[in-house]
N, C-alpha and C positions, 0 to 999 in steps of 0.2 A: 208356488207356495211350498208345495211336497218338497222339489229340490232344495229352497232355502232354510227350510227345516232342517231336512238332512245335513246339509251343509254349514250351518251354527251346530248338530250338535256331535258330527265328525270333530269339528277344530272346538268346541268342547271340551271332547271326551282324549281330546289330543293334548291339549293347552293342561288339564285337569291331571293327566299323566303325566307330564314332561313336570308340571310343579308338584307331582306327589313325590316324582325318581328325586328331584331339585331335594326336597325336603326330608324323604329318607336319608341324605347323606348328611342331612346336619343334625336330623332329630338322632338318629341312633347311636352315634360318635359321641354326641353331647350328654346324653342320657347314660351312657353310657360309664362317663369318665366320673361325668356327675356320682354314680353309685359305687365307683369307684373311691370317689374321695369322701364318703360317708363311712364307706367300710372298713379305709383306712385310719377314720378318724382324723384325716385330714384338717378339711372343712372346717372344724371347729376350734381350730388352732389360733386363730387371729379375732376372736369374738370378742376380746377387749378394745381389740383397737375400731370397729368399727359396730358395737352396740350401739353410744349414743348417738349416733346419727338413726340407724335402723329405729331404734326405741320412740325416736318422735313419730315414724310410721305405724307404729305399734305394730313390728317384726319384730321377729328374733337377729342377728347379725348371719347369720349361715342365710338366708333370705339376701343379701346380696350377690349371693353366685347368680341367680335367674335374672336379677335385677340388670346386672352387668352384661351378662349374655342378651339379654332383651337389648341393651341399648344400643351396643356398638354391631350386634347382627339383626336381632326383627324377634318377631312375636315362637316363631319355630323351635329355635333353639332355646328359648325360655320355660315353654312349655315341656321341651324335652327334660333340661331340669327340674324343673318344678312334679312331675311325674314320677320324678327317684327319690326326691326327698317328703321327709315325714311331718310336711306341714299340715295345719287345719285347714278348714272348709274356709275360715273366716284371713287365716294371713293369705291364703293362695287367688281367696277375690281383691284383698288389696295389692297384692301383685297383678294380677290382672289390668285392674285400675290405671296402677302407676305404669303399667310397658303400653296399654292401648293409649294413652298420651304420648307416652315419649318411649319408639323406637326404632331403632335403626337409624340412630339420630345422625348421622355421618351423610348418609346417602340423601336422607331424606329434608338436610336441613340445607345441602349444595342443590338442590333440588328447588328449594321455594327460594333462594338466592336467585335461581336464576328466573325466575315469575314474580317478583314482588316485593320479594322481602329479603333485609340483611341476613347471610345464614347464619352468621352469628348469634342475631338477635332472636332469629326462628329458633336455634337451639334451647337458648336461655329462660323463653319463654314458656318452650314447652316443658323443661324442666321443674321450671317452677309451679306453671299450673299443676305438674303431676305432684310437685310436693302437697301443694295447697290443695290440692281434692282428694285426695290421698288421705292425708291428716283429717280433715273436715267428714271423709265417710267412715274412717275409722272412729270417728266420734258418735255418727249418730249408729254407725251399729254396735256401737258400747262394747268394741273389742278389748280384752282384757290384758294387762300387762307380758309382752311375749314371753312366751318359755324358754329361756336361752336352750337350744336342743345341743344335747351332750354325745358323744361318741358311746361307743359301746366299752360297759367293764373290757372285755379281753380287749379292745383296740389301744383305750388308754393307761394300759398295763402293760402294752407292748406286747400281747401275744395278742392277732389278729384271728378274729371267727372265721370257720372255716370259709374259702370259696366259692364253694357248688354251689350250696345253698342261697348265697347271694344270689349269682348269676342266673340261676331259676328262677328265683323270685324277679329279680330283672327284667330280665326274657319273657316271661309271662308278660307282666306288668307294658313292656315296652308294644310285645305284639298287638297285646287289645287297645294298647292308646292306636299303634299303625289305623289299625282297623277303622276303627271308628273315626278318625281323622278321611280314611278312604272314606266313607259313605259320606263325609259330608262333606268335600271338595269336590269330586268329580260331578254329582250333581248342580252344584254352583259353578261351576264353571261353566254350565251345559245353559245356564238359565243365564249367565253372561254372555255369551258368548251368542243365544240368542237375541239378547236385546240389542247388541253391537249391531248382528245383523238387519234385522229392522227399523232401524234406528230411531227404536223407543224412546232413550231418550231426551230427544229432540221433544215429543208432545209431553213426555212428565214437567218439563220446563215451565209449560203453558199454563199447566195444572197444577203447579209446587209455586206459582209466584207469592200468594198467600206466607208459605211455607217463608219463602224467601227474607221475606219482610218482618216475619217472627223472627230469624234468625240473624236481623240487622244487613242484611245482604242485598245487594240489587239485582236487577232481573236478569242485567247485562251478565252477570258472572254465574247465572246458575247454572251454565252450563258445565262449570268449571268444577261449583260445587258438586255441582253428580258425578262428576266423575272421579270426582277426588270420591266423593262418598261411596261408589261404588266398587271403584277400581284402585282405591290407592292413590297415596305420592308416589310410588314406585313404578306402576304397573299403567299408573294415568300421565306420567311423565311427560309423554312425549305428544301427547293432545293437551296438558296445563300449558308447558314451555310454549309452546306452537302458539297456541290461541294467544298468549299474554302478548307475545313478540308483533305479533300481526295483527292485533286490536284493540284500539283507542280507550283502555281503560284509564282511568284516572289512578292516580298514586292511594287518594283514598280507598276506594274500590277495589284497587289490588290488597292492600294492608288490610282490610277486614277479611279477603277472601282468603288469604294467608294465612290467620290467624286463624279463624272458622277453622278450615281444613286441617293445619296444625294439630291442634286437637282431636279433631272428631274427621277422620278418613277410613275409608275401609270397614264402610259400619256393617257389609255382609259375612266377609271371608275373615278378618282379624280375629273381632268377636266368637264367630263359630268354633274357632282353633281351640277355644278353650272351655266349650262345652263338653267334653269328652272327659273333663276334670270334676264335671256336677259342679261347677259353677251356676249361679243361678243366671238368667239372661237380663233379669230387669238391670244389677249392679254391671254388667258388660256393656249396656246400649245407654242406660239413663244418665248415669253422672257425667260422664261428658260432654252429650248433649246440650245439656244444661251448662257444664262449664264453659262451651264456647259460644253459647246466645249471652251466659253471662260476660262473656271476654269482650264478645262486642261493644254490648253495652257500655261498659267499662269502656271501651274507646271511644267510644262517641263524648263519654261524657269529659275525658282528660281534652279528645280534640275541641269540646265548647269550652271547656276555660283556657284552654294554650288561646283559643281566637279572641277570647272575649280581653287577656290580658293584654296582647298584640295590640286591638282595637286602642286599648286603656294607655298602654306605653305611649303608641303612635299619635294620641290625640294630645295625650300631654305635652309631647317633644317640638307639637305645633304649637302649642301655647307658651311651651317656653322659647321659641322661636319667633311669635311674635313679640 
């Protein structure tokens, strides 16, 4: 037992390292360029052309730099943005919202292409759900119309603020996010990396079927779901792909567990990424949740009338045949 302790929490404390070195090289580069282009008054150059779309999110337009970062790389690099610029508490939780829906969408949507689902579709989907939950919790937290955020006097005058002073305040800023990102990875990967070991879970399976069945999901896939939930479309890759390929799921079956997961993956280590921001935890874990037992449903209910039409077409075409 001792040894296998030790031994989940070596490859841990190892796994926990190799993805902290992984993510210093994108968080500090990105953050970086990001305070860069605030300084320069960059950023705020194109805020005509893409307000009204941000405005329906109730963002500002400079809120698509993180947006964008989040989609086509992951949660890391968004956060690295979103840490240089001078959003509120309230636009930084609907960024939050809209990238734990949808991102890394490249990776992650050739990913359920190959377990289930059109990646195409996978993409499309997720997008929209993040528009639509997105829009829907900016409403019920009565967020107020964005501040279009403006460059600084001396930048848009063309004589740029000093420097130093930036990059200190950067610098500082950048190191306490490091930090606090360290405390709460390496311990999560230690308590990952445990359950691998043991192979816990296998019995949450037995104990989550309940779970399962609130989430419109069968018992058959909740293997699939834990793993995606705990580990990612990324990081569970290669145990989703495996299992799909090698077991008798049904097309339905797969297309809910698609969906499910689509949405709502990664509800340990995603999440946490962006507590270091004072984020609150209920708006990082709850709206999604929700939106993907609502997604389901929502499928169940399109597939009872696609069958019920079918039935309807089919029995007619026999009477007009007779």
């Amino acid at each position: 037992m001792n040894k296998r302790v030790a031994k989940a929490f070596r490859a841990g404390i190892l796994r926990g390292w190799s993805g902290y070195v992984w993510l210093l090289k994108i968080l500090v580069p990105i953050s970086f360029a990001t305070a860069l282009l605030i300084w320069s008054g960059w950023l705020y150059k194109l805020d005509f052309l893409i307000q009204p779309v941000m405005g329906l999110l109730s963002l500002p337009a400079a809120a698509a730099l993180p947006l964008i970062i989040g989609l086509f790389t992951g949660i890391y690099g968004a956060v690295a943005a979103m840490a240089a610029m001078p959003l509120t508490m309230e636009q930084m939780t609907l960024i939050a919202i809209f990238l734990l829906i949808s991102h890394n969408l490249v990776q992650e949507s050739i990913i359920q292409g190959q377990s289930g689902l059109n990646s195409l579709a996978a993409a499309c989907f997720r997008l929209l759900t993040s528009f639509a939950v997105t829009c829907a919790d900016s409403r019920v937290m009565d967020v107020a119309d964005p501040v279009i955020l403006t460059a600084t006097a001396g930048a848009s005058a063309g004589d740029l603020p000093p420097f130093g002073p930036m990059f200190l305040s950067w610098g500082r800023d950048i190191a306490g996010l490091c930090m606090q990102i360290f405390a709460i990875i390496m311990p999560l990967m230690v308590v990952l990396e445990t359950m691998k070991e043991f192979d816990l879970i296998r019995y949450i399976v037995g104990a989550a079927t309940p779970v399962f069945s609130l989430l419109g999901l069968s018992r058959a896939t909740g293997m699939l779901w834990l793993t995606a939930a705990l580990f990612g479309l990324s990081y569970g890759a290669a145990v989703i792909v495996e299992e799909t390929r090698t077991n008798d799921f049904s097309k339905d079956e797969l297309t809910r567990l698609q969906l499910s997961i689509g949405i709502n993956h990664a509800m340990i280590e995603d999440p946490a990424l962006f507590l270091p921001l004072g984020i609150s935890p209920l708006w990082l874990w709850i709206p999604r949740l929700l939106a993907a037992i609502a997604a389901i449903y929502l499928f169940h209910l399109v597939t009872f009338f696609r069958r019920l039409n079918a039935q309807r077409t089919g029995h007619k075409k026999i009477c007009d045949h007779r």
